[in-house]
C-alpha positions in Angstrom: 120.4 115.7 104.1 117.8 118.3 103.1 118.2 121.7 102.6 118.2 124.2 105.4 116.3 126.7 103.3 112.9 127.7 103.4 110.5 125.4 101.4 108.2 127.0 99.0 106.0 125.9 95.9 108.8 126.5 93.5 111.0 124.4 96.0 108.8 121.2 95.4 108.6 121.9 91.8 112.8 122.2 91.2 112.8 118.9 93.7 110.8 117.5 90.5 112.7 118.7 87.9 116.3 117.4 89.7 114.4 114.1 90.5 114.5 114.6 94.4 111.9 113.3 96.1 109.6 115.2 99.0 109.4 114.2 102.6 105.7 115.2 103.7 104.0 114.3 107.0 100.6 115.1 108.8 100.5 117.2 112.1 97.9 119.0 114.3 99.6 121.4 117.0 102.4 122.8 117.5 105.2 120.5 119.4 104.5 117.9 116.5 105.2 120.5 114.2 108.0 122.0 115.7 109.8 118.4 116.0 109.0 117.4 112.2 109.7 121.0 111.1 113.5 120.8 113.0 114.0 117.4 111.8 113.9 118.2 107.8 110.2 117.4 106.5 109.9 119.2 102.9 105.9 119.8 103.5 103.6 119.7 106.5 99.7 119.1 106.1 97.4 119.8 108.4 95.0 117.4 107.7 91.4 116.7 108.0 92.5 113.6 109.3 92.5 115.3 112.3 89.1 113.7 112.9 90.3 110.2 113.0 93.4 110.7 114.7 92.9 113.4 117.4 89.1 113.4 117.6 88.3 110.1 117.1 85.9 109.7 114.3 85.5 107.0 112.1 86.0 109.5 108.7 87.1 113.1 108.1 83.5 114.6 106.6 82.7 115.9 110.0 85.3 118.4 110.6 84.7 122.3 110.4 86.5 125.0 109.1 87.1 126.4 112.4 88.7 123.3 113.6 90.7 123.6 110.5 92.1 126.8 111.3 92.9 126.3 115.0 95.1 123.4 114.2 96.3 124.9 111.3 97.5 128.2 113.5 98.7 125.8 115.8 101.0 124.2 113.0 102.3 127.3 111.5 103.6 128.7 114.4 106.0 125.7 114.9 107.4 125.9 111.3 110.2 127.9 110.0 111.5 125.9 106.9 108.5 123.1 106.0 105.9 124.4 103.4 102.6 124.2 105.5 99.4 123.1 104.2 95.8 123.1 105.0 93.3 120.8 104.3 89.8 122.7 102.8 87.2 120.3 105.2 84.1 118.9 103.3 81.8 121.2 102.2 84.2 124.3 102.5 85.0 124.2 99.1 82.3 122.4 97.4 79.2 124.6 97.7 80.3 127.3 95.2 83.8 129.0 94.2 83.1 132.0 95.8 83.1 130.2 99.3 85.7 127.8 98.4 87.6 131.1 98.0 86.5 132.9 101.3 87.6 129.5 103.0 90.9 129.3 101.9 91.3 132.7 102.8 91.1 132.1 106.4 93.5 129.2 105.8 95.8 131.8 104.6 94.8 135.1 107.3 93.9 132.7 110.2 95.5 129.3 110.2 98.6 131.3 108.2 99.4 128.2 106.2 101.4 129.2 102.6 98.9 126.8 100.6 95.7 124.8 100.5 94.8 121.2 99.4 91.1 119.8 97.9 90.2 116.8 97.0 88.9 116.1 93.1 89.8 116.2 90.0 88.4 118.3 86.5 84.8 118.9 88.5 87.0 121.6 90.5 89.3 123.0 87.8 86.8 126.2 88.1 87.7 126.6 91.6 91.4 126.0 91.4 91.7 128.2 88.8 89.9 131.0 91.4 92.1 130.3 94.1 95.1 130.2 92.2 94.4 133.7 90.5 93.8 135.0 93.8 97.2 134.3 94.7 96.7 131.3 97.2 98.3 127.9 96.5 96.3 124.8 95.8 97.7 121.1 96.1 95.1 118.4 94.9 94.3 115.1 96.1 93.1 112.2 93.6 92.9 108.3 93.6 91.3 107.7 97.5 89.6 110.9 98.4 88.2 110.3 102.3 86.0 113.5 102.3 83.7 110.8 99.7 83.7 107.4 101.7 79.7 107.9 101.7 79.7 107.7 98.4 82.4 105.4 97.5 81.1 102.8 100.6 84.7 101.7 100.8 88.6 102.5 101.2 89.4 100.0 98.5 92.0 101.0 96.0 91.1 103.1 93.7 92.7 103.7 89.9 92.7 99.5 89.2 90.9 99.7 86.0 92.2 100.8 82.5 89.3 103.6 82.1 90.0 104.8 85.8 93.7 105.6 85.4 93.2 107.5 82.2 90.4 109.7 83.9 93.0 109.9 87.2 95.4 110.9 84.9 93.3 113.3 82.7 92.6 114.6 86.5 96.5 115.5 87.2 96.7 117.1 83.9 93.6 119.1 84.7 94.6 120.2 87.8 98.0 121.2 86.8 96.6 123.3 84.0 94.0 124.7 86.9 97.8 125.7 88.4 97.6 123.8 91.1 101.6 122.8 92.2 101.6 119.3 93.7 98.9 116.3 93.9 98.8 114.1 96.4 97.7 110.8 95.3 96.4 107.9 97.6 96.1 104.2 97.7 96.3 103.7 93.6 98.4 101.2 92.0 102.1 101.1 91.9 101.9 101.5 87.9 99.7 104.3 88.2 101.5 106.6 90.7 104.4 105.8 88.3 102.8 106.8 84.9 100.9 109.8 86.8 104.6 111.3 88.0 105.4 111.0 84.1 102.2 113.0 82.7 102.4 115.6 85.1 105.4 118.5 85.6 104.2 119.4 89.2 104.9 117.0 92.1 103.1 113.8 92.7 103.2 113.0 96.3 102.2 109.3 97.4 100.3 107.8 99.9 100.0 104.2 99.2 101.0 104.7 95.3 104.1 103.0 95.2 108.6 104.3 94.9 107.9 105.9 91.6 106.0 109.2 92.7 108.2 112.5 93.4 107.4 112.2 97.2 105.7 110.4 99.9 103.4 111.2 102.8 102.2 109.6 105.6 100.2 110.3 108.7 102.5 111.3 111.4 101.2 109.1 114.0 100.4 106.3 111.5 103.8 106.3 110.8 105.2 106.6 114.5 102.8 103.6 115.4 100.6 105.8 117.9 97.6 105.4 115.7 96.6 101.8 115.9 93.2 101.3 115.1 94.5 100.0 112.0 97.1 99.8 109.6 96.8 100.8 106.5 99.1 98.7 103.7 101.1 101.4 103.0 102.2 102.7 106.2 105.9 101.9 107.6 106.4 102.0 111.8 109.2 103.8 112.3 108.7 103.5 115.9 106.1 101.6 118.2 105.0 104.6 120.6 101.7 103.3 121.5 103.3 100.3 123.4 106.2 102.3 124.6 103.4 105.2 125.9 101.3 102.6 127.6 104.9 101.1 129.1 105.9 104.1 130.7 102.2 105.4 132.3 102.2 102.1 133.6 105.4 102.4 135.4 104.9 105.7 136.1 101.4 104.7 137.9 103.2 101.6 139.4 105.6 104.3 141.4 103.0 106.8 142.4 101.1 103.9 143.7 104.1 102.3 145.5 105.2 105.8 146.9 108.8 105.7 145.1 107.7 108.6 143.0 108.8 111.5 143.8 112.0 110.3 145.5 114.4 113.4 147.8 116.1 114.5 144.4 112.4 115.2 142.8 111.3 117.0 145.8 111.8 120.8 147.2 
């Protein structure tokens, strides 16, 4: 059973050092918070997969850093124990250090999220190392980064060449020298997410890497089964809410229809 203590940074990084592994998930308001938050997740990201889940898009490049920091306000006031994170959208961070830092500011003032995450590896070590020295948490993000389908022209698996893992991991070891305190790594090998874990004293945190990282993280409504536009590999159903959802509207339009809804005992 986890811990009922607050989660921090140095929480994730004495989970490493004991060899207990981190329960992460995705939300974007507040009851979904709340519930995950009450029900034990170690770390809750606000993710710019907001776009595909809640708004619909087809990839995360078109979200804003406003939108960023209304669902990340949202979020944070639903969590008491769960270290909340907030994704730094495309182009937020990207442009120059100085606006990467401003941005993950109002992560901090206006979404009030306790870290950040970017995606990229030793390109950004600058910027980390900015961020980090102004006193605001940075988790990485290597392997699959979605923020550079456009250039990348694919969500294939990344990290399946030799030359590939040893820049990944050169990446991780960059980063964590940057001080960054966690990485989250998606949609690499199994071998990889395991050697990665090895070369790095900060967290790795899976998506699609395989049992051998320090943690795993999924998209909340992948994971639930409300998402199903597709499935990636990687993701386990825990539950089938989609079908259940489309179950009960249709029962509950059935009895409106049929005028057995609202019966004497739902009526003043």
């Amino acid at each position: 059973m986890p811990g009922k203590g607050k989660v921090t940074t140095a929480t994730l990084r004495e989970r490493k050092r004991a060899g207990e592994r981190i329960a992460a998930l995705t939300a974007y308001d507040n009851l979904f918070a709340t519930l995950l938050d009450n029900a034990g997740v170690d770390v809750i990201l606000v993710g710019d997969s907001v776009a595909t889940v809640m708004q619909g898009r087809h990839t995360t490049v078109s979200v804003t850093m406003d939108q960023m920091v209304y669902h990340s306000e949202l979020v944070s006031r639903g969590c008491n124990r769960a270290l909340v994170v907030g994704d730094l959208p495309f182009l937020s961070y990207q442009v120059g250090i100085e606006e990467a830092l401003r941005n993950a500011g109002r992560l901090l003032k206006e979404g009030h999220v306790e870290a950040v995450k970017l995606e990229g590896g030793r390109a950004f070590v600058p910027t980390v190392e900015r961020l980090v020295s102004a006193g605001i948490p940075v988790m990485g993000h290597l392997g699959l980064t979605p923020q550079s389908i456009n250039q990348f022209g694919s969500y294939k698996t990344r990290g399946t060449e030799a030359e590939e893992q040893r820049e990944m991991i050169e990446d991780a070891q960059a980063l964590e020298a940057a001080g960054a305190f966690a990485i989250v790594l998606e949609k690499v090998p199994s071998n990889l997410g395991k050697r990665m874990s090895a070369a790095t004293t900060i967290p790795i945190i899976g998506i699609g890497a395989g049992p051998h990282t320090d943690g795993q993280i999924l998209v909340t409504h992948d994971m639930l089964g409300m998402f199903t536009r597709f499935k990636p590999r990687f993701v386990r159903r825990y539950l089938e809410l989609a079908k259940d959802i489309g179950s009960a509207v249709e029962g509950y339009c059935g009895d409106v229809r049929g005028g057995s809804f609202p019966n004497a005992d739902e009526s003043y």
